[in-house]
C-alpha positions in Angstrom: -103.5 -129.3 -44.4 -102.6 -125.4 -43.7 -102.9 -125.9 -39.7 -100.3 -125.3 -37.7 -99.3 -128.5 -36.1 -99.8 -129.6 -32.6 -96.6 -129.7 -30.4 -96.3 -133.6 -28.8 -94.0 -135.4 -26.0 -93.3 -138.1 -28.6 -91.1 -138.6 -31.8 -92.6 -139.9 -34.9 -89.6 -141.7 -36.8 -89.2 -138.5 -39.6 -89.3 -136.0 -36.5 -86.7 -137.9 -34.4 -83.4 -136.0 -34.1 -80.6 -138.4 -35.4 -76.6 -137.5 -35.4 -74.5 -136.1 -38.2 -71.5 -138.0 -38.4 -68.3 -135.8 -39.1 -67.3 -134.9 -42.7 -68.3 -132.8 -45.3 -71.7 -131.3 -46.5 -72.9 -129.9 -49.4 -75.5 -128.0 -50.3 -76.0 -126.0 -53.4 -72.9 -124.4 -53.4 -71.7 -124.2 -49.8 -69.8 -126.8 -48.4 -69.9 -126.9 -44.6 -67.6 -128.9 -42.6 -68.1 -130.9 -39.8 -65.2 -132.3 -37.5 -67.0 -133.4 -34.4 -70.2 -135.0 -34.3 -73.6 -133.1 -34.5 -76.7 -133.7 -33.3 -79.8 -132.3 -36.1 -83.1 -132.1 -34.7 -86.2 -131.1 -37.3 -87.9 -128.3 -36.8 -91.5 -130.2 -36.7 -90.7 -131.2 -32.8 -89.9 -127.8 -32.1 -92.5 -125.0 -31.2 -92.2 -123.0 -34.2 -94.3 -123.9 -37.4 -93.1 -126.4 -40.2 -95.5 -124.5 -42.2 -96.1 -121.0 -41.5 -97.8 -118.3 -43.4 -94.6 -117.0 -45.2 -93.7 -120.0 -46.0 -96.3 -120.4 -48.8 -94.9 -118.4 -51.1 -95.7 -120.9 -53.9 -99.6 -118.9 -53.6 -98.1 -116.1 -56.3 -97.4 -118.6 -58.6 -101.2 -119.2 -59.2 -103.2 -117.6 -62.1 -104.8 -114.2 -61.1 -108.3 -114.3 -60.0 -109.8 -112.9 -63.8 -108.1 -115.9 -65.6 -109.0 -118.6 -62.9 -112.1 -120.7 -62.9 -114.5 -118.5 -60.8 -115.2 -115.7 -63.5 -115.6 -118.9 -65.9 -118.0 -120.4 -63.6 -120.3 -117.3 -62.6 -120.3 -116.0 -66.4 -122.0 -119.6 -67.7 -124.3 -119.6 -65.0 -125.3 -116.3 -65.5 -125.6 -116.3 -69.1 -127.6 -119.2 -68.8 -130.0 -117.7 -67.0 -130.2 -115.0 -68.9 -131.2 -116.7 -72.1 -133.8 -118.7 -70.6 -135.5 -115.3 -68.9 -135.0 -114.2 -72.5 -136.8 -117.1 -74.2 -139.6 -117.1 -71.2 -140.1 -113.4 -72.4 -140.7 -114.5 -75.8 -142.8 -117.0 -75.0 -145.3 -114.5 -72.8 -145.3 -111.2 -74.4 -148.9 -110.9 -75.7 -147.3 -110.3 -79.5 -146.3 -112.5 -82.0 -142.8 -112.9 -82.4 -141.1 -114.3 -85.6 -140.0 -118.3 -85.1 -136.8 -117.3 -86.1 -136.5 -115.6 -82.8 -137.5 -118.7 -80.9 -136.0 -121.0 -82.4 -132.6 -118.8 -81.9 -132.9 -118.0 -78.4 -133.9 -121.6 -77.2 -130.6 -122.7 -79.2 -128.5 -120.6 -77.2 -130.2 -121.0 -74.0 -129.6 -125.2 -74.7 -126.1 -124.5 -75.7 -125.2 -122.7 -72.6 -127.1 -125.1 -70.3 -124.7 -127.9 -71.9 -121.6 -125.5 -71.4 -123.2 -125.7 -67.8 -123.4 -129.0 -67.5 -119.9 -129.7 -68.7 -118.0 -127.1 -66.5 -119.8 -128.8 -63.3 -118.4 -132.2 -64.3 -115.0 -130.7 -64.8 -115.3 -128.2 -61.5 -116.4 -131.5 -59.4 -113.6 -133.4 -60.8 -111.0 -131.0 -59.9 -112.4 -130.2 -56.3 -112.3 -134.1 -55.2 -108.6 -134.1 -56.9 -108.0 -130.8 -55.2 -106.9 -128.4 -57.7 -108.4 -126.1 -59.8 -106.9 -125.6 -63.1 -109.0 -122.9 -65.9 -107.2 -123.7 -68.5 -108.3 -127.4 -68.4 -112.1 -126.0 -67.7 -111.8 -123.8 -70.8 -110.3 -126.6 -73.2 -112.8 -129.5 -71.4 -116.0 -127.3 -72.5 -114.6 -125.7 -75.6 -113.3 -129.2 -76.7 -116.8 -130.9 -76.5 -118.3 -132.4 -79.5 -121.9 -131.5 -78.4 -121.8 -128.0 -77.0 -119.9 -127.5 -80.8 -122.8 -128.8 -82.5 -125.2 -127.1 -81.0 -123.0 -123.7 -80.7 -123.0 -124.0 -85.1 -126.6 -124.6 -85.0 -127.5 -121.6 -82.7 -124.7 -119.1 -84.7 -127.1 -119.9 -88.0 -130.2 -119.3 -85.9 -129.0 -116.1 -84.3 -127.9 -114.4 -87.6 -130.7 -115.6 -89.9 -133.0 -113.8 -86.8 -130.7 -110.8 -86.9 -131.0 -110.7 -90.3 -134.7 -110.9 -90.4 -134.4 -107.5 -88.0 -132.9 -106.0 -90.2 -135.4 -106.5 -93.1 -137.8 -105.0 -90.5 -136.1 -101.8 -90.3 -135.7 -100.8 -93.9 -139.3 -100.1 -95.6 -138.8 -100.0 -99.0 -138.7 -103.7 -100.9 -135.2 -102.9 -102.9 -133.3 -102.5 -99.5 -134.8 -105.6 -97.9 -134.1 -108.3 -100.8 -130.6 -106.3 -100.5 -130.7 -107.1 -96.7 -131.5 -110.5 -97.0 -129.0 -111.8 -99.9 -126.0 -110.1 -98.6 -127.0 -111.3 -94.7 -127.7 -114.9 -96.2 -124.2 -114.9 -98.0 -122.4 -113.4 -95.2 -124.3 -116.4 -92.8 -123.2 -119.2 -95.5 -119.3 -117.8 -95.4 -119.3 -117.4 -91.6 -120.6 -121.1 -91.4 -118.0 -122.7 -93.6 -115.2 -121.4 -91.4 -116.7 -122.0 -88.1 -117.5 -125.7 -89.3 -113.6 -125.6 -90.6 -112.4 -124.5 -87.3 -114.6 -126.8 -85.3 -114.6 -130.3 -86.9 -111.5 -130.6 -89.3 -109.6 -133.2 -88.1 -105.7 -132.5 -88.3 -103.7 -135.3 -89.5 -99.7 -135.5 -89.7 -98.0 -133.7 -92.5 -100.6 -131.3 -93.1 -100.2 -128.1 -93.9 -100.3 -125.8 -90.1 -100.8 -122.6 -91.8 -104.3 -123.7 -93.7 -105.3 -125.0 -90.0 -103.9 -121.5 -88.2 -105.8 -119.0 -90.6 -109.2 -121.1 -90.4 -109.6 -119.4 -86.5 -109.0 -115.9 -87.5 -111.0 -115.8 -90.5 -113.9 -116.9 -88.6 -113.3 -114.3 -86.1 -113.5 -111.3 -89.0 -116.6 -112.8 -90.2 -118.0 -112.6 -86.8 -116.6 -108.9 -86.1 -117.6 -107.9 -89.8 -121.6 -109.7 -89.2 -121.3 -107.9 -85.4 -120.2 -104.1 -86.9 -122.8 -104.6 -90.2 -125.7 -105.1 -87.6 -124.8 -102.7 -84.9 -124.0 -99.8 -87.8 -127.7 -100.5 -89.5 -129.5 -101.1 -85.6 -127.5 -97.1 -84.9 -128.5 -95.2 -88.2 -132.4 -96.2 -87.8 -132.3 -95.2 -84.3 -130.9 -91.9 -85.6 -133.1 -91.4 -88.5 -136.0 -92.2 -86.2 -134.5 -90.0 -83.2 -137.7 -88.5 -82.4 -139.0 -91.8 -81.8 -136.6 -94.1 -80.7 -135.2 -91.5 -77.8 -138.7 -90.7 -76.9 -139.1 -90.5 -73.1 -141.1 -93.9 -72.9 -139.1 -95.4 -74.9 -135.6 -94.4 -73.3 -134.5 -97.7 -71.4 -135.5 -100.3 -74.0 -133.2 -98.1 -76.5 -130.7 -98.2 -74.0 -130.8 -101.8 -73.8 -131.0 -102.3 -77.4 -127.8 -100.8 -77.8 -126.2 -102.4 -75.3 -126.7 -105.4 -76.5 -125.9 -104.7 -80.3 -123.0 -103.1 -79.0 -121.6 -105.8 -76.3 -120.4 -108.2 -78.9 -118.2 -105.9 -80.6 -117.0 -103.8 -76.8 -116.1 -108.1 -76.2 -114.4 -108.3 -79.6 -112.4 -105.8 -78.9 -111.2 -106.6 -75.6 -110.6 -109.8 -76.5 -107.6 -108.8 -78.9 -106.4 -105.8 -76.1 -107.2 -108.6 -73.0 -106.4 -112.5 -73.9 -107.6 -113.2 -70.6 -111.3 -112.4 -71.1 -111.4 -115.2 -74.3 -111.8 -117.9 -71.3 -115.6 -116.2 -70.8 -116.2 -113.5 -73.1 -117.4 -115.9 -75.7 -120.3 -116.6 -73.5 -121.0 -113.5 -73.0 -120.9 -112.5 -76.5 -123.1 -115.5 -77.3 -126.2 -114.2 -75.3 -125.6 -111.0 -76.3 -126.7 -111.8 -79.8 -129.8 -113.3 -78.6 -130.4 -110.1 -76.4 -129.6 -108.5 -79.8 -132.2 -109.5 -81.8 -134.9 -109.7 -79.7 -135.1 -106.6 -77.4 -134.3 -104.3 -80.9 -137.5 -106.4 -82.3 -139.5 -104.9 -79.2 -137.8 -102.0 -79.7 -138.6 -101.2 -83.3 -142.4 -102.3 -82.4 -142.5 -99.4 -79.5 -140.8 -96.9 -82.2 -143.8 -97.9 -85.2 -146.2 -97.5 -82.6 -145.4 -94.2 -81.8 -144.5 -93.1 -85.4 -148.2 -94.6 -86.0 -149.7 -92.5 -83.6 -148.1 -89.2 -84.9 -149.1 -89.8 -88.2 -152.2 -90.1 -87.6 -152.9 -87.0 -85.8 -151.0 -85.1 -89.0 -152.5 -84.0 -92.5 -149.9 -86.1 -94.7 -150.4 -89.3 -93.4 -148.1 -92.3 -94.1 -145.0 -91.9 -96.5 -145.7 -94.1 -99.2 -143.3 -95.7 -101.2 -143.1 -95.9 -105.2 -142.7 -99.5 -105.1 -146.2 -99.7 -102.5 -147.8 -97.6 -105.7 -146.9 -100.3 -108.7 -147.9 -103.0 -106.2 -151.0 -101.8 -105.8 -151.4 -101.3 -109.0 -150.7 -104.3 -110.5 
């Protein structure tokens, strides 16, 4: 389509030169006279080339390349794989791993291998119509009454597993029932307005502004979740410094935080960058997975060494009050 064309002997019937009669002509807003008779030949019999590559000017009129279908396309194939690697690692490790955690990532890693699924219908349709358009890709998978199912089911899986991580990390019982009421309530809240924003059918006549404020309430909820397990993930790995920086145990903290951290850093730049909300969501979505189960092995690693310590020392292990009536009773 782009070539130039080859140069023939012969006229096809748009590339024959015809004659301009004398009189006036008009284009835009110059008017050009003609008294004597002209003879116009087009310039696809000539030598030159009817399309040339200043000519295509119209290629700066397309979306830049972080807001066009190729970041969309690489970021759900990549976050697909990495949640099934994730859920394989689960599945192997020679520990016992809450069901929560299971049942969480294999949720995502189903969601995102339907978002798959979806943008290759869309991405084929588009190459045989030959066009490529993100904004329908983003709308085709986000629209999809499946992949929002199954995205609801996997948010409620992913925060009742974060929320069990949390328990872990607090070992006195008063802090853990606190844990696991206020994460429970915070779930139930969160739920409501994704469900709202999801599958509430708008109808004429209603009122926009309910609809409108359904979106950004969800997204607080999320941020607020996001920040309340990040902040409690940071201050144990502080107050178990000694421990949780130890040498052995420096790159699983380092990907521990990283991935408590990457749905907030995605948060964030989705307000400053609008651009990134065609993929970030993805991105954000495995990254609570990642969340909850690499802290889960990281907290394990940090025990094990705090174990060891303690048992080489005269005190032993700190023993609660609550531990005391328990036993007891």
């Amino acid at each position: 389509m782009w070539r130039n064309p080859t140069t023939t002997s012969s006229h096809t019937p748009l590339c024959t030169p015809y004659t301009l009669p004398a009189g006036v002509v008009i284009l835009a807003s110059t008017t050009q006279t003609i008294s004597p008779t002209a003879v116009f030949s087009p310039l696809c019999t000539s030598s030159s080339s009817a399309l040339s590559y200043s000519s295509t000017s119209t290629l700066t009129l397309k979306n830049p390349f972080y807001s066009s279908i190729i970041p969309i396309a690489y970021t759900i194939s990549g976050t697909t794989v990495l949640a099934w690697v994730l859920l394989l690692l689960l599945l192997v490790t020679p520990q016992r791993r809450p069901y929560l955690q299971k049942l969480a990532t294999l949720s995502v890693a189903l969601s995102l291998t339907i978002a798959l699924s979806e943008c290759s219908k869309i991405l084929k349709k588009q190459y045989d119509e030959a066009y490529e358009d993100a904004e329908e890709l983003r709308s085709y998978i986000d629209d999809g009454l499946t992949l929002k199912i199954f995205r609801a089911v996997s948010d409620v899986f992913l925060w009742l597993a974060q929320v069990q991580t949390l328990i872990r990390l607090f070992p006195r019982h008063r802090e853990k029932k606190i844990i696991k009421w206020l994460g429970l309530a915070l779930i139930v809240v969160d739920t409501v307005f994704w469900s709202l924003q999801s599958f509430l059918p708008i109808k004429e006549g209603d009122d926009r502004s309910f609809k409108d404020a359904i979106p950004a309430l969800a997204y607080l909820f999320q941020i607020i979740l996001s920040l309340l397990y990040s902040a409690y993930v940071v201050y144990y790995s502080i107050s178990k410094r000694m421990y949780a920086y130890h040498i052995k145990n420096l790159i699983l903290a380092l990907l521990s935080l990283l991935a408590v951290l990457t749905p907030i850093i995605f948060f964030l730049l989705d307000i400053s960058r609008q651009w990134i909300s065609g993929w970030g969501d993805f991105v954000r979505w495995v990254g609570a997975a990642a969340a909850s189960v690499v802290v889960w092995e990281w907290v394990e690693r940090i025990e094990y060494l705090e174990s060891k310590v303690q048992e080489t020392g005269v005190l032993g292990r700190q023993v609660f009050e609550e531990e005391m009536l328990e036993t007891g009773t």
